[in-house]
Every structure is written in structure tokens, then in C-alpha cells.
N, C-alpha and C positions, 0 to 999 in steps of 0.2 A: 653534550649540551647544545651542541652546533645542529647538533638532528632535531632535538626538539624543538628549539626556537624556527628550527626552516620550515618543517612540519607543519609548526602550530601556525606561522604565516602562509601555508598553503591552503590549511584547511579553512582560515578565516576570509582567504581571498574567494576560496570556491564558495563559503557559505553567505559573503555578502554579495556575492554576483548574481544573485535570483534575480533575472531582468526580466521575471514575468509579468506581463501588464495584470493592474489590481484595481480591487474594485473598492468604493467606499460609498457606502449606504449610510445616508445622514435622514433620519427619523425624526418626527414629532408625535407626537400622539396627546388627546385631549380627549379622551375618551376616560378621562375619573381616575387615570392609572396614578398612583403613586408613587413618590421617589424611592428608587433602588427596587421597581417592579422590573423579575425579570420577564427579556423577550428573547423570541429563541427565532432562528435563519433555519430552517429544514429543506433538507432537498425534496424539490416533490416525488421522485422516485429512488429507492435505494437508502434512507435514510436509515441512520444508524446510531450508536453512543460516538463513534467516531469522528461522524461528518455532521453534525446536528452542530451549530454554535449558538451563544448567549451570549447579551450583556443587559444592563442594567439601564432602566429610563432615571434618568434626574433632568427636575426641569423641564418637565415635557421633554425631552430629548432622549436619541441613542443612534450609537454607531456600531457598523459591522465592517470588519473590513478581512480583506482575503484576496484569493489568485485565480479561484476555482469555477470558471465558467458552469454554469448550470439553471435552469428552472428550480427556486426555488419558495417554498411560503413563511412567511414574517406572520408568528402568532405568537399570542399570550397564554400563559398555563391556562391550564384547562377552566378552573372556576374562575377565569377574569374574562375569556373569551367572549359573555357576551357584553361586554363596555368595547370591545372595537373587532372590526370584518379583518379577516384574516386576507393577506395580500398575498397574490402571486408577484413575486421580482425575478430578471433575471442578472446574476449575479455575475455582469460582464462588464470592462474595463471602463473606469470613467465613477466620475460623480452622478451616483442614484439619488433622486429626494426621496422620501415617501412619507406618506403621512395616515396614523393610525386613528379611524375614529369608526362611525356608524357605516360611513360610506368611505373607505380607504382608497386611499390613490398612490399611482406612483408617477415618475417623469423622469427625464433630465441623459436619458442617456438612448440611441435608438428603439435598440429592442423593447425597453423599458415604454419608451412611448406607445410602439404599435402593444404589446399587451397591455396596459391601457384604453387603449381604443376597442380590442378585443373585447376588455371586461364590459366596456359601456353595450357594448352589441352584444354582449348576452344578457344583460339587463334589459335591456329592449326588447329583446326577440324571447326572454322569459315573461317581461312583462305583456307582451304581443298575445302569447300563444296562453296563459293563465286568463287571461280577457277574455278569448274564444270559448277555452274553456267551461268559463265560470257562465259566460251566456249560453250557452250549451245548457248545463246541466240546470239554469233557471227556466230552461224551457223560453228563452228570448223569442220575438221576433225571427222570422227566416230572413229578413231585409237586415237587419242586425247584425244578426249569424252569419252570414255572405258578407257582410261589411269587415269584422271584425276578424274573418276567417284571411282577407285578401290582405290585412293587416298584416297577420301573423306569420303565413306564406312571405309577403317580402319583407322582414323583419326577417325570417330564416332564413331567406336567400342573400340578401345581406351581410349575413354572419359567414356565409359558406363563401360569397364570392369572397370577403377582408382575407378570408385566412389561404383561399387558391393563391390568391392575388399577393398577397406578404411570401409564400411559400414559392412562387412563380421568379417573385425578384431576389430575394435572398437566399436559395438554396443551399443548404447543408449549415446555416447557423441555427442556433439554440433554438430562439424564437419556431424558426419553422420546420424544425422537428418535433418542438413541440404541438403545431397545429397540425402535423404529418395525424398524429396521433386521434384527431377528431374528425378525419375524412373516408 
């Protein structure tokens, strides 16, 4: 009886001692969703039945919480997806906000910020280069076309200098292996 009580106090001290720093994703979303709508954490690469989590919005609200550093994206089943933009987080140590709507954001934690700053510069530098584009294909002005083209050039050089520049200072975290990936 002596074994099992020492045991069962061994095994309970190794299993409360997980001193892995964790992460918690405190959510809102206003995007029409309803309470007990579920949201799901998916890791952007390798996702599986396994590694995929959920919970439930009430209240405008939800939380995620976990240990497991990674890039990952915050969406809603498939036929609700279009009432809010799917977000990339990454799910690293610290309090995450984020919030689910037309135009979703995240904050509150480094990494979380500069992808953030990421997403707005590709917003930019898509909405830059769809401008050229679209003048382009209306047969614009060549003063125009030249205006709109020099736009769109530093708008993507922008995006490429943010993510050298993040990957320059911070090397070998999440964040900039993930931007390793678009260079």
C-alpha cells in the first residue's frame, strides 16, 4: 500500500511540474457569430485530428489556451467563414488578443505584433499591385500606369525589406521562420 501511495505521489508531482511557458488567446468576434459557435486553432502546416483545437464563442467571446509554440490560423467552420477573415496567431508564450470580424487582428504579444504589421503590408502591397493591375488592363494613361506601377514596386519592397529585417533581428523564432518561407 506503501508503493502505491509513493508512486501515485510521484507520478502526480512529475505531472503537475509541466513548467512549459503557455500561451492564452482571449478572442472576440462580432462578425454575426452566435453563442456556443464553434472556433477552431489549426496549425498552418502539419495539421491534423490531433493538433487541430476548439472551443466555443459565447458572448462575443473565446479562449484557447496551450504550450505549443507554432504558426497557427483561428477560423470558423467552413459555412460561417464568410461573417469573419481567418487570422494567422502565433501561439507563443504570453497573453494573445485577437479579434474575429471583416478585417481580424491580432496583438499583445511580440511575435503576434510584427505578424500583424505583416498582414497590414500585404494588404497594402496587394492592394498596390491589384491598382496597377486593374489600370493596366483598362488600358489607363501611361502617366498613370508609371504612377501606380512605382506604388506597387515600393509597397513590395516594403513587405520584403519588414520580413529580412524581423528575420535579421530575431533569428530562429517562429515568427521568422515563418517569413524564411516567403523569401
Amino acid at each position: 500500500m506503501k508503493r502505491v501511495i509513493f508512486l501515485s505521489a510521484i507520478l502526480l508531482l512529475l505531472f503537475s511540474c509541466n513548467n512549459k511557458p503557455r500561451y492564452r488567446i482571449e478572442g472576440t468576434v462580432t462578425a454575426g457569430v452566435a453563442d456556443g459557435q464553434k472556433i477552431y486553432l489549426v496549425p498552418m502546416t502539419g495539421a491534423n485530428w490531433g493538433n487541430v483545437d476548439s472551443t466555443y464563442a459565447y458572448n462575443g467571446k473565446f479562449v484557447f489556451e496551450g504550450d505549443t509554440e507554432r504558426v497557427s490560423i483561428i477560423r470558423l467552420p467552413f459555412r460561417q467563414r464568410m461573417q469573419a477573415q481567418e487570422l494567422l496567431v502565433v501561439t507563443e508564450p504570453g497573453v494573445i488578443k485577437v479579434h474575429l470580424d471583416t478585417n481580424s487582428i491580432t496583438s499583445g504579444t511580440p511575435q503576434n505584433n510584427l505578424i500583424q504589421q505583416w498582414k497590414d503590408l500585404t494588404i497594402q502591397r496587394n492592394t498596390a499591385s491589384n491598382l496597377y493591375l486593374s489600370a493596366n488592363m483598362r488600358h489607363a494613361s501611361k502617366d498613370s500606369i508609371a504612377m501606380l506601377k512605382g506604388h506597387a514596386d515600393k509597397a513590395d519592397s516594403t513587405f520584403y525589406q519588414f520580413m529580412k529585417a524581423t528575420i535579421k533581428k530575431q533569428p530562429g523564432n517562429t515568427i521568422a521562420k515563418f517569413f524564411q518561407q516567403y523569401l
